[in-house]
N, CA, C and O atoms as a GROMACS GRO file, in nm:
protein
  452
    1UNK      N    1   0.084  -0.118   0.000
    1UNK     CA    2   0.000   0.000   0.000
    1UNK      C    3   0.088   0.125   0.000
    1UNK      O    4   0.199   0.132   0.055
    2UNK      N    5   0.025   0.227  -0.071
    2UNK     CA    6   0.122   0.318  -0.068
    2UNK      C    7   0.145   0.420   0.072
    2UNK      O    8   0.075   0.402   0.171
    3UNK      N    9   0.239   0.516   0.069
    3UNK     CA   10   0.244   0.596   0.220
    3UNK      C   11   0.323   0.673   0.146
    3UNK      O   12   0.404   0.642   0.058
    4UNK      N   13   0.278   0.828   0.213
    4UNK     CA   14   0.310   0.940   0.152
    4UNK      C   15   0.423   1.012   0.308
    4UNK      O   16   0.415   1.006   0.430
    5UNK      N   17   0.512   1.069   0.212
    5UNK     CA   18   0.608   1.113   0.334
    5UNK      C   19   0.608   1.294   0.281
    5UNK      O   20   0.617   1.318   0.161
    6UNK      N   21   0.600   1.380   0.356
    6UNK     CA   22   0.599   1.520   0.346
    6UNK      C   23   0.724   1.522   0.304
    6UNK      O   24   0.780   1.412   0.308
    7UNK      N   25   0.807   1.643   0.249
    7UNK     CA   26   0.908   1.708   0.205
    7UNK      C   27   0.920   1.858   0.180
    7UNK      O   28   0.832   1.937   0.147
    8UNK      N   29   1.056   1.879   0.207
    8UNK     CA   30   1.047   2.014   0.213
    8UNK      C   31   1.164   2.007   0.032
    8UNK      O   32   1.277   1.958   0.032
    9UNK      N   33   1.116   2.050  -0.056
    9UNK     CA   34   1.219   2.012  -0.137
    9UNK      C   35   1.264   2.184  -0.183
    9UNK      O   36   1.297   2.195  -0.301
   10UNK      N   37   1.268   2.326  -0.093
   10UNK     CA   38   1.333   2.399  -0.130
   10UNK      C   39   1.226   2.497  -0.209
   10UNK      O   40   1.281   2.576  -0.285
   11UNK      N   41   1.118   2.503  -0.204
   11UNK     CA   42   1.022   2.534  -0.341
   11UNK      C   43   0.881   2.501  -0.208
   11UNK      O   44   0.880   2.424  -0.113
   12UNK      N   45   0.767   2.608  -0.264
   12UNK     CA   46   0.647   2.579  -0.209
   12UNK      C   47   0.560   2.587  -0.323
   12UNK      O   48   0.577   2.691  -0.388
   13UNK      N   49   0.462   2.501  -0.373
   13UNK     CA   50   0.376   2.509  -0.442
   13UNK      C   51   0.213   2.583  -0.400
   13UNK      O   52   0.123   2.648  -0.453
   14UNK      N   53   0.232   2.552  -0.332
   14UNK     CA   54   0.104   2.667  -0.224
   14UNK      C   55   0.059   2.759  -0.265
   14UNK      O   56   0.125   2.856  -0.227
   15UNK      N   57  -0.050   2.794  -0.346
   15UNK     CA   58  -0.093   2.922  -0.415
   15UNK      C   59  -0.027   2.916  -0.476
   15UNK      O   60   0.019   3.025  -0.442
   16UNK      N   61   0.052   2.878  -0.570
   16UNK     CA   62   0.184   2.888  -0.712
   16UNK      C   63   0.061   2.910  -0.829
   16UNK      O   64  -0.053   2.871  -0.855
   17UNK      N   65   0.160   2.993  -0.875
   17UNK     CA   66   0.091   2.968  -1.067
   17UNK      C   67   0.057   2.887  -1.129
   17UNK      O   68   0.083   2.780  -1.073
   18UNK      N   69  -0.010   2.869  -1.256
   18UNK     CA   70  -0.027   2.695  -1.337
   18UNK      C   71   0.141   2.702  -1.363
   18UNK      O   72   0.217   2.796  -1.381
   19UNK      N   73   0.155   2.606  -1.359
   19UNK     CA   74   0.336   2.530  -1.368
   19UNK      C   75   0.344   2.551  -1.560
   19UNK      O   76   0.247   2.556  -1.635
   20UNK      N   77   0.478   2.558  -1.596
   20UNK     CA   78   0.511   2.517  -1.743
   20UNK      C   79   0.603   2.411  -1.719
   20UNK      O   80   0.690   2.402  -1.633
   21UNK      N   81   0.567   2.324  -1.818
   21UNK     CA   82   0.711   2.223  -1.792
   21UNK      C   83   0.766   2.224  -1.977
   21UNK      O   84   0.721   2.258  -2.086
   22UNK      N   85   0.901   2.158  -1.914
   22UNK     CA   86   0.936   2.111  -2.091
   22UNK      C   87   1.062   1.971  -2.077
   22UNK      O   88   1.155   1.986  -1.999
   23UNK      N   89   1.052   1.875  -2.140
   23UNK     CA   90   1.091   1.742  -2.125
   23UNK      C   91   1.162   1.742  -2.236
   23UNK      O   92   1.110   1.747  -2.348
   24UNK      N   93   1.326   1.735  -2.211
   24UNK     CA   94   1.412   1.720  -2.315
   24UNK      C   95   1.517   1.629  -2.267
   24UNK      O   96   1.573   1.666  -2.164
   25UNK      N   97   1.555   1.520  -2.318
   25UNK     CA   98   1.692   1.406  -2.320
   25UNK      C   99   1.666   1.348  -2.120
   25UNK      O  100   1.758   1.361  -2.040
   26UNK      N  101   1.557   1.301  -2.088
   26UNK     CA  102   1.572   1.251  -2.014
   26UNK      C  103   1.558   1.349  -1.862
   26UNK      O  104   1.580   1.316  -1.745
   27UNK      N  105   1.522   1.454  -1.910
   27UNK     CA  106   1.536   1.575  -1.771
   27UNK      C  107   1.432   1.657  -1.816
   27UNK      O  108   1.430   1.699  -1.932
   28UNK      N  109   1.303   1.696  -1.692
   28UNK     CA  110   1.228   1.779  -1.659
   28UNK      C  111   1.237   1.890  -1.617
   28UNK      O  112   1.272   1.889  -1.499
   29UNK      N  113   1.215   2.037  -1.676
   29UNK     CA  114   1.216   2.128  -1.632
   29UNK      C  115   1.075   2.172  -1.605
   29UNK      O  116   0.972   2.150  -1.670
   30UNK      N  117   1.096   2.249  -1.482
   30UNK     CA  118   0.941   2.272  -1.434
   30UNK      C  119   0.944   2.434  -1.396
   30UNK      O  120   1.012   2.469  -1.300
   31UNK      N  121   0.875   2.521  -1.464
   31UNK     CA  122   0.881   2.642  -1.396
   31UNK      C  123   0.762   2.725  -1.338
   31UNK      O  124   0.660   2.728  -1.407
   32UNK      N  125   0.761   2.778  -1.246
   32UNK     CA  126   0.566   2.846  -1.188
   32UNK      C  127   0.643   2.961  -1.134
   32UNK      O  128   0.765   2.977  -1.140
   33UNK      N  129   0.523   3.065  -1.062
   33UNK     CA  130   0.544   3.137  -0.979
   33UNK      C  131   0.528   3.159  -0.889
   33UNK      O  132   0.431   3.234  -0.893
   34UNK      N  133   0.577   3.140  -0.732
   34UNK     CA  134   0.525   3.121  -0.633
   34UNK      C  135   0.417   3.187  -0.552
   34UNK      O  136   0.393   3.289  -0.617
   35UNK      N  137   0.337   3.186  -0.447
   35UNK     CA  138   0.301   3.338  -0.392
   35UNK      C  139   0.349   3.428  -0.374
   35UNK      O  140   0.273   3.525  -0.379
   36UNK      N  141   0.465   3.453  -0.348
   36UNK     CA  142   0.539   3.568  -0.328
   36UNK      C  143   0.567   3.641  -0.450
   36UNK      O  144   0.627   3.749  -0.452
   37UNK      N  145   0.537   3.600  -0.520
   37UNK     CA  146   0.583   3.677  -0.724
   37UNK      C  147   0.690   3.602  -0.753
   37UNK      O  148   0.697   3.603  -0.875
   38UNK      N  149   0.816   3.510  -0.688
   38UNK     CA  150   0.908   3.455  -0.671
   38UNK      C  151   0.886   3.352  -0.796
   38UNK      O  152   0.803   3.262  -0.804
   39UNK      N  153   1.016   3.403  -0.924
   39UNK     CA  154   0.988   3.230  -1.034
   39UNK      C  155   1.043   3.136  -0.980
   39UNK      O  156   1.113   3.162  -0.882
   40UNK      N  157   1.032   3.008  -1.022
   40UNK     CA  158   1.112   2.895  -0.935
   40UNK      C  159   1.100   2.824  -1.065
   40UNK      O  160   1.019   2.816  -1.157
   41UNK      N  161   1.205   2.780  -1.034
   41UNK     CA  162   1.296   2.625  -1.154
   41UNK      C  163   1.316   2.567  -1.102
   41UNK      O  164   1.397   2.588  -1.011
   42UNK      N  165   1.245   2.424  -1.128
   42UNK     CA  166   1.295   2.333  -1.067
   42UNK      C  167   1.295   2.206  -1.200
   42UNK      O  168   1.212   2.188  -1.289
   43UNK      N  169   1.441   2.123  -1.164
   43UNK     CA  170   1.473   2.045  -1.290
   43UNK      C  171   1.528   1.864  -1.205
   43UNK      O  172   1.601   1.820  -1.116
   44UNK      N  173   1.440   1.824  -1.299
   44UNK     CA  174   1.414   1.666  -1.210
   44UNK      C  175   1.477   1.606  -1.314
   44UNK      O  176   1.454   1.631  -1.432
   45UNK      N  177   1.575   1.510  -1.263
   45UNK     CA  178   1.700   1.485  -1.322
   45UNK      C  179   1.656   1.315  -1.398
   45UNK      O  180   1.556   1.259  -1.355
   46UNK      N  181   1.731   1.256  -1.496
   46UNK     CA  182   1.668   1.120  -1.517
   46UNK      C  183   1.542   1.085  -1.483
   46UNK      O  184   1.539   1.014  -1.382
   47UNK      N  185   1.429   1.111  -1.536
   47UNK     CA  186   1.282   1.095  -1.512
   47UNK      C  187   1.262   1.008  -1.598
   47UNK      O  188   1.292   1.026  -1.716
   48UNK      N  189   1.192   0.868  -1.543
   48UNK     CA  190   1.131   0.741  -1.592
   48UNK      C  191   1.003   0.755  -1.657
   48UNK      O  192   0.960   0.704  -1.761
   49UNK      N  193   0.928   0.872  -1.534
   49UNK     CA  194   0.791   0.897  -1.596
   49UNK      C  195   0.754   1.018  -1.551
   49UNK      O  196   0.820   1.068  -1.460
   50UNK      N  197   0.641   1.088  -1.605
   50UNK     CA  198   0.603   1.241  -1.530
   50UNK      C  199   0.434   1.216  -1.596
   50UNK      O  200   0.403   1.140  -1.687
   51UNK      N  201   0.350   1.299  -1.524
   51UNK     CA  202   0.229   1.262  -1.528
   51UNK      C  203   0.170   1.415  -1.510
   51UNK      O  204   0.208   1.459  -1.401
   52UNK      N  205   0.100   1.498  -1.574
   52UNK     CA  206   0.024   1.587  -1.481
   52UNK      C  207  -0.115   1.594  -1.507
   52UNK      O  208  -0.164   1.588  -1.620
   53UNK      N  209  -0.186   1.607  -1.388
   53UNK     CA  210  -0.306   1.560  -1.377
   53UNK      C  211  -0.396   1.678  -1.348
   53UNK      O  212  -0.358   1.734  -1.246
   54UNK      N  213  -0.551   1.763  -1.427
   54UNK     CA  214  -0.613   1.825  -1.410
   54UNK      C  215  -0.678   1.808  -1.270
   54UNK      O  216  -0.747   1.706  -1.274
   55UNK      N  217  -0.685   1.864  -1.152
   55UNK     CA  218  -0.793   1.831  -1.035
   55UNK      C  219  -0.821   1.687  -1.020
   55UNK      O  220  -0.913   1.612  -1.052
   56UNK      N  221  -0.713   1.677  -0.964
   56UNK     CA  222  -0.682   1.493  -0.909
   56UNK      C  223  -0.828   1.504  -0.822
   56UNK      O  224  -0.884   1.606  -0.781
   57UNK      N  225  -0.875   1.340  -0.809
   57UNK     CA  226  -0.982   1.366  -0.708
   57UNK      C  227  -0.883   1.182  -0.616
   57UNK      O  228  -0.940   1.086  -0.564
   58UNK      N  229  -0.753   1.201  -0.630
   58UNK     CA  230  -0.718   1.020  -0.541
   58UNK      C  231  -0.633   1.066  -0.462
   58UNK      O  232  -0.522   1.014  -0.458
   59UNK      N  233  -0.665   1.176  -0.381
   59UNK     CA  234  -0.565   1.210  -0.264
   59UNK      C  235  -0.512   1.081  -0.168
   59UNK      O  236  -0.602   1.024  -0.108
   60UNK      N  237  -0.394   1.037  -0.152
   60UNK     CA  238  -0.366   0.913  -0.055
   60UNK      C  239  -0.375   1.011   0.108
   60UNK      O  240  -0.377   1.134   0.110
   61UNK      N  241  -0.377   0.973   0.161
   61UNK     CA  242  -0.382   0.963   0.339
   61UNK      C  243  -0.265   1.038   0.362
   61UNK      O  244  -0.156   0.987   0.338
   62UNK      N  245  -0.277   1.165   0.410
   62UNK     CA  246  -0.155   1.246   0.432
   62UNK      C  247  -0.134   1.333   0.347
   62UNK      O  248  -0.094   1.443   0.385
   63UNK      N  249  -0.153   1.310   0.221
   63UNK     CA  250  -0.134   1.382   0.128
   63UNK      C  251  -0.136   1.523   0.119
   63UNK      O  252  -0.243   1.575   0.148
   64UNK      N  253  -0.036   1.603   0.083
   64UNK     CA  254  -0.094   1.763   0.114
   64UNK      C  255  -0.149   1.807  -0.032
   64UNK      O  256  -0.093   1.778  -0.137
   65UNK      N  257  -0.275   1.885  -0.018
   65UNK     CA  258  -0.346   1.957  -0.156
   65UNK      C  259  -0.243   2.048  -0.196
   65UNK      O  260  -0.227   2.051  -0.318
   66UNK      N  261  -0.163   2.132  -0.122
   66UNK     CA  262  -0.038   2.228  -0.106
   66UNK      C  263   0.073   2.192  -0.112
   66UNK      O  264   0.142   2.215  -0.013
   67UNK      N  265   0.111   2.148  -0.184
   67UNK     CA  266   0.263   2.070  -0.128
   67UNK      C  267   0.315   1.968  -0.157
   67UNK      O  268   0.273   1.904  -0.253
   68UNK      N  269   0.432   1.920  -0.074
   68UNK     CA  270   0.538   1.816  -0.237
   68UNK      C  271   0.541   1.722  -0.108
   68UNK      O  272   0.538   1.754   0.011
   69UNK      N  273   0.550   1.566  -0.183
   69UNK     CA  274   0.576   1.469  -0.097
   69UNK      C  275   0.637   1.397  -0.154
   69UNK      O  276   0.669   1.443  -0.264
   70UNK      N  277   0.693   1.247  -0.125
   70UNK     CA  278   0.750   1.123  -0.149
   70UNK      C  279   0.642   1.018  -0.164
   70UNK      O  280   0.566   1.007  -0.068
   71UNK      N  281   0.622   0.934  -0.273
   71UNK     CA  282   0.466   0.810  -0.262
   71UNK      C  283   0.629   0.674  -0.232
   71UNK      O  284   0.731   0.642  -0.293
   72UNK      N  285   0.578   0.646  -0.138
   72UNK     CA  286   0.646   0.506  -0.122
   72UNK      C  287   0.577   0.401  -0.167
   72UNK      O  288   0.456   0.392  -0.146
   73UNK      N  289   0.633   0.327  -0.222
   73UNK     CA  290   0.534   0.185  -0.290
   73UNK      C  291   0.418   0.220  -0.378
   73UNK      O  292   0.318   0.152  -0.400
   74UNK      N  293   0.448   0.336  -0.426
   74UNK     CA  294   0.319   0.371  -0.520
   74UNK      C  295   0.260   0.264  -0.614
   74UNK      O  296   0.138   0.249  -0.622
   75UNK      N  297   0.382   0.160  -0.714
   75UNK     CA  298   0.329   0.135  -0.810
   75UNK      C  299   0.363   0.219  -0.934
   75UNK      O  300   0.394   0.172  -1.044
   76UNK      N  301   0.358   0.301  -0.913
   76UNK     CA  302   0.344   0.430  -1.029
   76UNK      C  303   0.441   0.444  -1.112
   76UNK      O  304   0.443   0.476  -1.231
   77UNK      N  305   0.528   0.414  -1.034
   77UNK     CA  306   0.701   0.390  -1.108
   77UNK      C  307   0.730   0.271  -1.197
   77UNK      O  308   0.727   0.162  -1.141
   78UNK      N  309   0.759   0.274  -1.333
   78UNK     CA  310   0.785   0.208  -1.363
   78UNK      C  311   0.881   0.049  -1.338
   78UNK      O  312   1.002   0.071  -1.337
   79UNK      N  313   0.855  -0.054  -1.326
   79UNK     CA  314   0.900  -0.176  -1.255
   79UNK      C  315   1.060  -0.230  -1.277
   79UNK      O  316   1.125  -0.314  -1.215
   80UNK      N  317   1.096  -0.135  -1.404
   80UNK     CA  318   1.236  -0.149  -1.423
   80UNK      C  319   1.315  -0.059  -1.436
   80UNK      O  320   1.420  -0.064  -1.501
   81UNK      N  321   1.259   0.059  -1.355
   81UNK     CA  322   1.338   0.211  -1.277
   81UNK      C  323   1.302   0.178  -1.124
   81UNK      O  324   1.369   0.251  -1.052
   82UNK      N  325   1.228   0.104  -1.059
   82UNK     CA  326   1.196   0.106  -0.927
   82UNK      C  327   1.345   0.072  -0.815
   82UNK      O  328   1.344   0.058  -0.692
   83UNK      N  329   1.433   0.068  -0.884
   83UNK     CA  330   1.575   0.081  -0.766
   83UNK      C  331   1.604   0.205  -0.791
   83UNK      O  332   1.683   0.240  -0.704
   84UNK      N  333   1.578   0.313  -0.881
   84UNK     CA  334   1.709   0.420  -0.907
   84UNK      C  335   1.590   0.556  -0.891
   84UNK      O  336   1.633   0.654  -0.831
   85UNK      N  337   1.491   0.559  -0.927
   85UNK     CA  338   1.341   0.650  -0.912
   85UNK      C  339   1.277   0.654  -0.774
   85UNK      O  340   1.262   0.560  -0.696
   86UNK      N  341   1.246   0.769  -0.761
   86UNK     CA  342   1.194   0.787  -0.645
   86UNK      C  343   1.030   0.850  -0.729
   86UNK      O  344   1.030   0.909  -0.837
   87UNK      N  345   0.930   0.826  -0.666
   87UNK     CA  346   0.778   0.856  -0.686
   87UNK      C  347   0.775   0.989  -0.614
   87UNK      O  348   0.754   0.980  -0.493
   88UNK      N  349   0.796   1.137  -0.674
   88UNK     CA  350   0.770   1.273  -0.606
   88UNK      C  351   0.625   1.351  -0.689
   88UNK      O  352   0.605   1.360  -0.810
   89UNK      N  353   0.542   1.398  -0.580
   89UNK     CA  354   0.385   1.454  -0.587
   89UNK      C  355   0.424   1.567  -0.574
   89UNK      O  356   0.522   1.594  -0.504
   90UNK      N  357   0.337   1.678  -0.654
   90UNK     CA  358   0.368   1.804  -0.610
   90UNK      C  359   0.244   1.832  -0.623
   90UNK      O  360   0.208   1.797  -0.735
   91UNK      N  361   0.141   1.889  -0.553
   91UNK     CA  362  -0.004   1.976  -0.594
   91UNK      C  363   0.025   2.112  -0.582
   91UNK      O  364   0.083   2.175  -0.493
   92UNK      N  365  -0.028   2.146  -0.694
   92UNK     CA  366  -0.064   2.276  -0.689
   92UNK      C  367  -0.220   2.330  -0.652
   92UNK      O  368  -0.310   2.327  -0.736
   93UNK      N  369  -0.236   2.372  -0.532
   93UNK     CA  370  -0.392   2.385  -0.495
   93UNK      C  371  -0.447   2.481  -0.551
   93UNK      O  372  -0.570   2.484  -0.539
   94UNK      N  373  -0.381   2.591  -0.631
   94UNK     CA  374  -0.476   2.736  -0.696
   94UNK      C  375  -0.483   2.721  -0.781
   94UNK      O  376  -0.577   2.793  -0.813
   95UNK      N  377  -0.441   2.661  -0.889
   95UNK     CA  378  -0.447   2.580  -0.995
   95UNK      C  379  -0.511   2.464  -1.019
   95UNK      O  380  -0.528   2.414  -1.130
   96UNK      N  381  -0.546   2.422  -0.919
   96UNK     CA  382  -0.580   2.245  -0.916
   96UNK      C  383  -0.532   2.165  -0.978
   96UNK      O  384  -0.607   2.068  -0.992
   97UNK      N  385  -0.441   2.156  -1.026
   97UNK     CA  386  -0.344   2.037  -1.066
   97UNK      C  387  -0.235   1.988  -0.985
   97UNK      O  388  -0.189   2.044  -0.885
   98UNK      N  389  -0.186   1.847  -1.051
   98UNK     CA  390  -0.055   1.761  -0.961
   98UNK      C  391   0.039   1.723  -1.064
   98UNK      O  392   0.018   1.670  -1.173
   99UNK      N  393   0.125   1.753  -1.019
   99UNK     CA  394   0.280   1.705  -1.134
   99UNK      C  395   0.319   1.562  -1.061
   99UNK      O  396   0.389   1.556  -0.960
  100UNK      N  397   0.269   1.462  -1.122
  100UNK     CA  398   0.357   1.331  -1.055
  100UNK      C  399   0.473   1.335  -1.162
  100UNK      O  400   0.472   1.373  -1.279
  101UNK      N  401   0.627   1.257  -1.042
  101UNK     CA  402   0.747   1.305  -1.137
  101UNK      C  403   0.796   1.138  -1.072
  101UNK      O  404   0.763   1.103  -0.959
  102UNK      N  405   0.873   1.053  -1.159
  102UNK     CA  406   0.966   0.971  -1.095
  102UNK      C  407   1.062   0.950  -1.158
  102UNK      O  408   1.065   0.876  -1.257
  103UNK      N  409   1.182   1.028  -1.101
  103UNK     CA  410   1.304   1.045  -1.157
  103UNK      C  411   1.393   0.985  -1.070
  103UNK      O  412   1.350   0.898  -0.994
  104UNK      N  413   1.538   1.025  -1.066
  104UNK     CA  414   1.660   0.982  -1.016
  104UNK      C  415   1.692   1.074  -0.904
  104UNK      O  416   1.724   1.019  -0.798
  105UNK      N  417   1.688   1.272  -0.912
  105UNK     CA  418   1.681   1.353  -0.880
  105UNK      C  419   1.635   1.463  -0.891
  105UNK      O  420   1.534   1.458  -0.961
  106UNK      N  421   1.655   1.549  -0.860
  106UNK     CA  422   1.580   1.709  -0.816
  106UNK      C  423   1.678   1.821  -0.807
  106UNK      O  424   1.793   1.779  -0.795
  107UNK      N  425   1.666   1.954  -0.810
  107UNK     CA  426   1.729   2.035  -0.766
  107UNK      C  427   1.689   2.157  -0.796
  107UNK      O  428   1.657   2.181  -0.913
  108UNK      N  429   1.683   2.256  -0.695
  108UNK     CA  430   1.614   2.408  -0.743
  108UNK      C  431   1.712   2.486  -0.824
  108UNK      O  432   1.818   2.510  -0.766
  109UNK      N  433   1.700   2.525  -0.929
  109UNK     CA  434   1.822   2.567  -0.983
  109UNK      C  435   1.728   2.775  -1.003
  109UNK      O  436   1.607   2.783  -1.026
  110UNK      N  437   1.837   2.935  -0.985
  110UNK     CA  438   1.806   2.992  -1.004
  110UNK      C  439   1.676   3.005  -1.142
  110UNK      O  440   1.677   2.954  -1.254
  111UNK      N  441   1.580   3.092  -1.079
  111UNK     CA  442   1.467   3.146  -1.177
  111UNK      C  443   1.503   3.292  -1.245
  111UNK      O  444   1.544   3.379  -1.168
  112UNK      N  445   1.492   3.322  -1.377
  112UNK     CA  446   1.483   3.455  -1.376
  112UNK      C  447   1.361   3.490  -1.463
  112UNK      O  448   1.308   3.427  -1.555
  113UNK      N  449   1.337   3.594  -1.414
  113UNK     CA  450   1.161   3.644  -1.430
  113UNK      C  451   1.172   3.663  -1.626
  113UNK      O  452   1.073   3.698  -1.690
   0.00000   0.00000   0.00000
């Protein structure tokens, strides 16, 4: 069964903008604007799979509507990336959408407006 672990990954999605992404050679770039007017980049490194979903209605137990977590045992991950991928949720609640991402890594890299 799956279990969701909170994270602080550097970045708040919380009231954020609709997200842009763009998927080139194996790496996700993701860019929004936070509440604060603040752009944020964030680029998810070796991604197996990425998913984004209009107004999810399958919140798991814990889950934040606001906010980025870890899905342990999701499933979701492909079965022959499941040693090197991690399953990361991000909702965006003012937007109503969710970026599911399962990559290798993450990292906030500078935004410029």
């Amino acid at each position: 069964m799956p279990t969701v672990k909170l994270i602080d990954p550097g970045f708040t999605t919380a009231d954020a903008g609709y997200p842009s992404m763009n998927f080139d050679n194996g790496n996700l770039q993701l860019r929004f604007v936070d509440w604060r007017e603040r752009p944020v980049l964030v680029m998810f490194h070796d991604v197996c799979r990425f998913e984004w979903s209009e107004e999810p209605d399958d919140y798991l137990e814990g889950e934040p509507y606001d906010g980025t977590c870890v899905i342990w045992k999701s499933g979701w991950v492909p079965r022959d990336a499941a040693d090197e991928c991690q399953h990361y949720r991000l909702n965006f609640n003012a937007c109503g959408g969710r970026l599911d991402v399962a990559c290798v890594s993450f990292a906030v890299a500078e935004a410029k407006r």
